[in-house]
Each structure stands twice: as C-alpha cells, then as structure tokens.
FIFILUM-574318 format. One line per field, with one value per atom (N, C-alpha, C, CB): residue number from 1; residue in one letter; x, y, z; atom name. Coordinates in steps of 0.05 Angstrom, whole numbers, plus 5000, padded with zeros to 4 digits. Glycine has a CB too. Example, Ala and Ser with C-alpha at 12.3 -4.5 7.8 and 13.67 -1.06 7.14 Angstrom:
BEGIN
num	(1_1_1_1_2_2_2_2);
residuo	(A_A_A_A_S_S_S_S);
X	(5264_5246_5264_5226_5257_5273_5258_5282);
Y	(4886_4910_4934_4911_4955_4979_5001_4988);
Z	(5156_5156_5156_5181_5142_5143_5157_5114);
atomo	(N_CA_C_CB_N_CA_C_CB);
END
This chain:
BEGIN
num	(1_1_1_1_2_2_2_2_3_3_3_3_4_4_4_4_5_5_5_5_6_6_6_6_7_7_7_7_8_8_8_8_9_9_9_9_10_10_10_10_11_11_11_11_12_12_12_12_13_13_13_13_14_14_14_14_15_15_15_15_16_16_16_16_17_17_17_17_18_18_18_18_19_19_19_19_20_20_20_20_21_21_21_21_22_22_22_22_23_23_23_23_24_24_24_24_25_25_25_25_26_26_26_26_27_27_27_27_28_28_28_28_29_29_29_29_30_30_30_30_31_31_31_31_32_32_32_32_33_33_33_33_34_34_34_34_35_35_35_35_36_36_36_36_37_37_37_37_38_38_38_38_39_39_39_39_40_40_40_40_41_41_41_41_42_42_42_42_43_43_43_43_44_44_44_44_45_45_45_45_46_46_46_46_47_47_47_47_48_48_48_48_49_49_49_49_50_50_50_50_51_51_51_51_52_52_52_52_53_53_53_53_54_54_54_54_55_55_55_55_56_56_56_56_57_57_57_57_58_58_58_58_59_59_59_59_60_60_60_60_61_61_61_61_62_62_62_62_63_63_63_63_64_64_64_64_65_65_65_65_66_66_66_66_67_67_67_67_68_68_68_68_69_69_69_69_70_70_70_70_71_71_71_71_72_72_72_72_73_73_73_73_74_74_74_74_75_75_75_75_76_76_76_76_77_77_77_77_78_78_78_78_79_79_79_79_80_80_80_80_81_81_81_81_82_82_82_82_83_83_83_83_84_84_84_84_85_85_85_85_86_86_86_86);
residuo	(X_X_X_X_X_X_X_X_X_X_X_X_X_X_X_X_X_X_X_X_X_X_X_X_X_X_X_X_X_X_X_X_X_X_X_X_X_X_X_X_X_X_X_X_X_X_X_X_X_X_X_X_X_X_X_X_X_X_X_X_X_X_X_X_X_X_X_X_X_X_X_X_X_X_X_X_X_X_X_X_X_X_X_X_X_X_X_X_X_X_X_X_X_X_X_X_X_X_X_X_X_X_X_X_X_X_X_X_X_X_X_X_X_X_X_X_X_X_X_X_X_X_X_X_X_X_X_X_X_X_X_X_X_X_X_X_X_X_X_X_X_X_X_X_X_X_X_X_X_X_X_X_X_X_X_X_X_X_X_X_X_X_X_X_X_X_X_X_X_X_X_X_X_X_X_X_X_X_X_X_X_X_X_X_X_X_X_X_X_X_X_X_X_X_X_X_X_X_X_X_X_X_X_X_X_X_X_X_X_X_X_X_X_X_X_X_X_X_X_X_X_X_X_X_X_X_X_X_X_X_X_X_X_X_X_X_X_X_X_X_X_X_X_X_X_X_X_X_X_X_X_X_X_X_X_X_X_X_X_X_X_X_X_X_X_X_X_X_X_X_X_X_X_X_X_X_X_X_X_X_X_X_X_X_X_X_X_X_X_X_X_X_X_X_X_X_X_X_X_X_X_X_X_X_X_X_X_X_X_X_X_X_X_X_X_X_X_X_X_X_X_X_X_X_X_X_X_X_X_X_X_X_X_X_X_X_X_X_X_X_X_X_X_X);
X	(8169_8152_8123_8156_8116_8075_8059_8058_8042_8025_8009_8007_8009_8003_8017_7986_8044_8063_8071_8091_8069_8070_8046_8072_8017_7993_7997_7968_8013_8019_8042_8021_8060_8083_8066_8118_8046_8038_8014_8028_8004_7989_7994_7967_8009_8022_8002_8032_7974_7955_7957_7927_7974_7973_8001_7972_8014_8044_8053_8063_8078_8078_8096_8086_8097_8113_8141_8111_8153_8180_8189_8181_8167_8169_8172_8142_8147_8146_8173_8117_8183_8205_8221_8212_8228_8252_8257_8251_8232_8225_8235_8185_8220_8229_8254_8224_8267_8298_8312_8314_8300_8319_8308_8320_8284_8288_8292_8268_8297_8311_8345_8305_8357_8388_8385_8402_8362_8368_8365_8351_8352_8345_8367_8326_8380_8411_8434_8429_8437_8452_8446_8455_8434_8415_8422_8410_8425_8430_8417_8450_8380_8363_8356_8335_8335_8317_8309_8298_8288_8271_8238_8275_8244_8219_8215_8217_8234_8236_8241_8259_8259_8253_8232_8262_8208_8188_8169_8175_8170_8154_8173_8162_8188_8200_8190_8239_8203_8182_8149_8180_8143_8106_8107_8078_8122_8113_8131_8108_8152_8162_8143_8188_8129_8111_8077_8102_8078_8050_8058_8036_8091_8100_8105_8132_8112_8113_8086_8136_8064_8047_8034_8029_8042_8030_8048_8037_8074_8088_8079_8113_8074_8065_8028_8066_8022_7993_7995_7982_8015_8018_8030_8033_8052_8062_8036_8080_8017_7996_7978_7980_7969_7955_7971_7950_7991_8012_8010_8038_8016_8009_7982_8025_7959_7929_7925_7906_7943_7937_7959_7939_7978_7993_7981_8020_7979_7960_7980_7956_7974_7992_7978_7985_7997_7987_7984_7995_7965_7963_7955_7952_7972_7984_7968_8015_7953_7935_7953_7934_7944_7956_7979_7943_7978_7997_8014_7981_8018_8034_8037_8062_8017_8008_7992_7995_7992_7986_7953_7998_7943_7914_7900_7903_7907_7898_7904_7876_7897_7912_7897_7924_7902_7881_7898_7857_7882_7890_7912_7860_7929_7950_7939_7979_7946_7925_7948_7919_7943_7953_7948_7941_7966_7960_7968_7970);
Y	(4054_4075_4065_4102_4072_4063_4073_4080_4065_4082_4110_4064_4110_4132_4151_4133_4143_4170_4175_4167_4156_4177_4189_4162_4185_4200_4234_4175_4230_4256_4274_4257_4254_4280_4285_4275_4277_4285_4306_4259_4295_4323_4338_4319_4354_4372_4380_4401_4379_4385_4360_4391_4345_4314_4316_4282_4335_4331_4342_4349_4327_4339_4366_4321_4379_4395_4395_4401_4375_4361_4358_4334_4351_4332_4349_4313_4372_4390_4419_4398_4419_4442_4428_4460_4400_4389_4388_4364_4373_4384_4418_4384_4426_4459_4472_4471_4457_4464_4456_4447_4426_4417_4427_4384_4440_4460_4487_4461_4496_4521_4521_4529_4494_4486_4484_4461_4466_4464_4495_4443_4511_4531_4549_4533_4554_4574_4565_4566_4536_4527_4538_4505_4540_4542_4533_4567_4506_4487_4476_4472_4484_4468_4487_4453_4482_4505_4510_4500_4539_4558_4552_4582_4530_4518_4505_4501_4480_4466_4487_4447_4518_4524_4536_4525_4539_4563_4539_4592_4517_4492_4490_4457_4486_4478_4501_4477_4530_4554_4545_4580_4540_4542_4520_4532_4496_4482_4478_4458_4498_4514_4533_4529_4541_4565_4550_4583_4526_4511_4489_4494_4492_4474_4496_4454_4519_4541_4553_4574_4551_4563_4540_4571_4512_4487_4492_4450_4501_4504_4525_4509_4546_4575_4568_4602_4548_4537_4525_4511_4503_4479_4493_4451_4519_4536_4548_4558_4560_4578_4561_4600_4532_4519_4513_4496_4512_4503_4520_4504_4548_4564_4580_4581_4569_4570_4550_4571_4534_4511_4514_4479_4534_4532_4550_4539_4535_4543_4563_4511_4576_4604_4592_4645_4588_4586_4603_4574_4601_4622_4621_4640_4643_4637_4653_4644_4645_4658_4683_4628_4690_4709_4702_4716_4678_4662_4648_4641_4656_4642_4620_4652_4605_4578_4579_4564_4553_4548_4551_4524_4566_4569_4553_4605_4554_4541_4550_4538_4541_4549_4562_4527_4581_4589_4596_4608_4601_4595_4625_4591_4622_4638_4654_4629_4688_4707_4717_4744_4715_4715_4747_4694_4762_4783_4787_4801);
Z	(7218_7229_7227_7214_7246_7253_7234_7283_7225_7211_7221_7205_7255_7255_7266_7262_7261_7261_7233_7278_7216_7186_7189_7151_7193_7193_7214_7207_7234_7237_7225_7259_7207_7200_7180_7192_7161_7136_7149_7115_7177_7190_7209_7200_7205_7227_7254_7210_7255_7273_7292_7259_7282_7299_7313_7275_7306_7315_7347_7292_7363_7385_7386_7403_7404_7404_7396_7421_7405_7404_7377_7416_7367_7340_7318_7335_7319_7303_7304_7308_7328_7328_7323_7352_7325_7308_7276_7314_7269_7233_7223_7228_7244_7242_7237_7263_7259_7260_7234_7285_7236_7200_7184_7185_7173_7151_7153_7136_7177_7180_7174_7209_7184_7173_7151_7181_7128_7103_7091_7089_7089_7086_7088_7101_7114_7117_7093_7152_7082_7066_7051_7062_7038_7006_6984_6995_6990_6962_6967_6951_6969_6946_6928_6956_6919_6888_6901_6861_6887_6899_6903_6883_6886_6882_6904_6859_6920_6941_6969_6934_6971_6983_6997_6981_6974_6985_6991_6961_6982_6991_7028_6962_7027_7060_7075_7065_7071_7083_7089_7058_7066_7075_7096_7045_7093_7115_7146_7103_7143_7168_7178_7162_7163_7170_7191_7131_7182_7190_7214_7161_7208_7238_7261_7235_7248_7281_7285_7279_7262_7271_7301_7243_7291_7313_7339_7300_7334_7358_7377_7352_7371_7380_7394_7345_7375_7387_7417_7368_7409_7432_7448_7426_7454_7473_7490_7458_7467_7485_7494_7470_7494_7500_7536_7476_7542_7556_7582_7539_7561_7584_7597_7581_7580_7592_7607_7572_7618_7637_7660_7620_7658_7679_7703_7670_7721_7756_7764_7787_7781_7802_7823_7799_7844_7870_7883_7882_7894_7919_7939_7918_7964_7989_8006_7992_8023_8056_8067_8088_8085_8101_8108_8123_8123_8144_8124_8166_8097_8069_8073_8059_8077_8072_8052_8093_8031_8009_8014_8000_7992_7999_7973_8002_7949_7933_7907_7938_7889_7862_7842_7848_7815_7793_7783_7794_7753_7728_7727_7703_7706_7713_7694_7712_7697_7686_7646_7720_7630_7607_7605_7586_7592_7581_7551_7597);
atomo	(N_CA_C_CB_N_CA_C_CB_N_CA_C_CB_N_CA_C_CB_N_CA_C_CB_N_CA_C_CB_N_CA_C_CB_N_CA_C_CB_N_CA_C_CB_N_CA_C_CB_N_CA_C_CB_N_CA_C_CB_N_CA_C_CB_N_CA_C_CB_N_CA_C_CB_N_CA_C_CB_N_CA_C_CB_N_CA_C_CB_N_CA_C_CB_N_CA_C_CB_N_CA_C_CB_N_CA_C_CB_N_CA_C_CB_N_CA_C_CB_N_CA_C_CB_N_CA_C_CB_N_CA_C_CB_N_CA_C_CB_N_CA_C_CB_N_CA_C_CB_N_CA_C_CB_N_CA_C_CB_N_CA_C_CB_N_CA_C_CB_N_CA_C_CB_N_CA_C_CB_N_CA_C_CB_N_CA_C_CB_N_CA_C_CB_N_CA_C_CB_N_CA_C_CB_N_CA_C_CB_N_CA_C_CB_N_CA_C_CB_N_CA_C_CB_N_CA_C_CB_N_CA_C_CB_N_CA_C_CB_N_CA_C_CB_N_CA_C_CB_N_CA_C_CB_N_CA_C_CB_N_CA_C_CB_N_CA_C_CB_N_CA_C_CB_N_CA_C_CB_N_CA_C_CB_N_CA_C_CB_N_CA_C_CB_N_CA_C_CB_N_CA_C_CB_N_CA_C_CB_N_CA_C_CB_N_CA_C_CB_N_CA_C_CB_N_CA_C_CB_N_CA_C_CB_N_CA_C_CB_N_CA_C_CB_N_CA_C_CB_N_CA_C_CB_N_CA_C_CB_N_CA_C_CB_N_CA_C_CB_N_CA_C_CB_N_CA_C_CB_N_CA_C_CB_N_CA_C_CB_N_CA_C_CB_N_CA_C_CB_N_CA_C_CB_N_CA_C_CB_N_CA_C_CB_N_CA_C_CB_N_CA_C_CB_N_CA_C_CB);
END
C-alpha cells in the first residue's frame, strides 16, 4: 500500500466515497457479530460514526453539483442550472 493511501485511511477527510462506505460496511458486519469488547466496539462506532458522517458529506457535495436541464418552448434543450436542494 502507498504511503498516501495509508495517509487517507488514518484520515478519513482524505477518503473516497467508495472507500469509506466500504470500511463502514465492515464495521457495521463486525459490530452485528459482537465478538469483539466493548471497549473495541465503542472505538469501531466512533469511527463508523466519522466515516458516514464523510459519506453523507461526499453525497451532499454530489448533489450540489448535479445540473437540471432545461427545455425552451419548442422542448429543445435550452441550457442547464444548478439543481434546486430543499
């Protein structure tokens, strides 16, 4: 492994989406088992908790960039803007 992909699993603000809901997933599987300690699980929680908070980031970043097009009279493509979030 590269040095700067251990520099992002140890920084989750560096991580991709992909990367981080995968980590996620495997301590959500280790977690349903529950054979580790409580000590190890509330450590995996806090940092399940800082990989969905990055996921839920990189989602809303995703969708403040997704364009709506929009169509003229004659529904020909008129040009595009930012898609409206509520």
């Amino acid at each position: 492994m590269t040095t700067s992909k251990m520099a992002a699993l140890n920084n989750p603000a560096e991580l991709s989406f992909e990367v981080a809901m995968q980590e996620l997933e495997q301590i959500v599987s280790t977690l349903e088992k529950g054979s580790i300690s409580l000590d190890d699980s509330v450590a995996l929680y806090a940092r399940g908790k800082i990989l969905q908070d990055r996921c839920e980031k990189l989602l809303s970043d995703a969708e403040s960039r997704i364009e709506k097009i929009t169509l003229g009279e004659n529904g020909a493509i008129k040009g595009v803007k930012p898609l409206d979030i509520e």
